[in-house]
N, C-alpha and C positions, 0 to 999 in steps of 0.2 A: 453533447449539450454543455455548452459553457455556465460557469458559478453563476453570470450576468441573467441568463436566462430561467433558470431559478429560482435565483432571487426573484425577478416578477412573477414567477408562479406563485411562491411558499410565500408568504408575510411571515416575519420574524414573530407575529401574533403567537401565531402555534408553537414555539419553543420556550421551552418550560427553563427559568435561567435562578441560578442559584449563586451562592456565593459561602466560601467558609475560607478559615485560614489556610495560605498556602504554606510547603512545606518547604526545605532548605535552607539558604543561605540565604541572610538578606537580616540580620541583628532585627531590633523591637520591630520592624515594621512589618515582619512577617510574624512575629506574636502578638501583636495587639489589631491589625489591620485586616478585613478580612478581602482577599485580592483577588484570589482564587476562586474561578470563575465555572460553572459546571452549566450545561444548554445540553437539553431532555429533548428530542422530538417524538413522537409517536408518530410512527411510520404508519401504523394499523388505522390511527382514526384521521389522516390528512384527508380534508377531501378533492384536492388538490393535486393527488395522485392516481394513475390508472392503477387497475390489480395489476396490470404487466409490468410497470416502472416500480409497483412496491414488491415484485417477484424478484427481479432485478436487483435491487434494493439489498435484499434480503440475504439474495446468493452473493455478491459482490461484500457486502459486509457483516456477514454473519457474526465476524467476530469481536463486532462494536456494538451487538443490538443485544440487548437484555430478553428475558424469558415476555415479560411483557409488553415487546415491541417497538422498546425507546433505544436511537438511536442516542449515543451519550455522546460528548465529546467536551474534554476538560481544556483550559490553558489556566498556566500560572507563572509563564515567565517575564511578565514585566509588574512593576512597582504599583500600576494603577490597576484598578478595575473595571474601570472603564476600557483600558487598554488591551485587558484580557479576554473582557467581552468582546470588543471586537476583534479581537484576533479570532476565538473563538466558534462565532459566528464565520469566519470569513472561512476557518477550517472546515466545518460544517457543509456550507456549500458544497465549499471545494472537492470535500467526500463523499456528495450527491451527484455533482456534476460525474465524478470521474464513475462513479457505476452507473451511472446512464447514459454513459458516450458507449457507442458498440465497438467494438474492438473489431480493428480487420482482421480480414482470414489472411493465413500466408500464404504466399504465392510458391507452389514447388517450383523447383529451378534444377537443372541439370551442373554434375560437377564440372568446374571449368578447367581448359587444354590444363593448365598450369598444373592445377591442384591434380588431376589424375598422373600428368607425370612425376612429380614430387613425391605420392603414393606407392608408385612403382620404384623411383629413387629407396623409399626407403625400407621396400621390402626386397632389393636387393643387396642392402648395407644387411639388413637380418639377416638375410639367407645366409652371407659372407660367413657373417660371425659366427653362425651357427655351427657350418662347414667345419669352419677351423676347428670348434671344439671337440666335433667328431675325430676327425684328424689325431689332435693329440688324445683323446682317449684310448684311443686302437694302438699308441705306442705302449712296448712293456713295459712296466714296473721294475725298474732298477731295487 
């Protein structure tokens, strides 16, 4: 599912959008300006969502989503806040989108001519080495 296609589902209505001082580098106008952009969604009460797509949801980002079931996502790297917010938002999607696209299963495949001869190449370079150190172990001790 692409960000495009969520976006028509979700309306930015349902995110909860806050703002406080961001932190770093950036002199007075990260002390006085408040830029730093924070979007709450509640995953739990969308209704805009199936129970399968907020199952989904859930296992894909467990580790963005609060005890309470708000997916968080902050931006603070540019000067405005307006800027942030949409960045922000655009993140947000983006982190929807990608736990609700299914991931393909992988395909097994058999080792190729190459790779099993290189294998055998280099388990007879071991064996070699090996050999030898036997070799000189079994000599006496001067």
């Amino acid at each position: 599912m692409t960000p495009d296609e969520i976006r028509n589902r979700i309306p930015e209505s349902e995110f909860i959008i806050s703002a406080s001082r961001s932190s770093g580098p950036g002199g007075q106008n990260v002390n006085k300006v408040n830029t730093r952009v924070e979007i709450r969604f509640n995953i739990i009460a969308s209704p805009n969502l199936t129970d399968i797509e907020k199952n989904l949801i859930f296992i894909e980002l467990r580790n963005k989503i609060n005890s309470e079931g708000d997916l968080i996502t902050t931006s603070q790297s540019e000067r405005s806040q307006l800027r942030n917010r949409t960045k922000a938002v655009e993140k947000l999607y983006k982190m929807l989108s990608v736990a609700l696209t299914e991931k393909p299963g992988r395909k097994s495949t058999s080792p190729t001519k190459k790779s099993r001869l290189e294998r055998l190449e280099e388990k007879r370079k071991r064996s070699l080495i090996k050999k030898m150190r036997k070799d000189l172990d079994q000599l006496p001790a001067e």
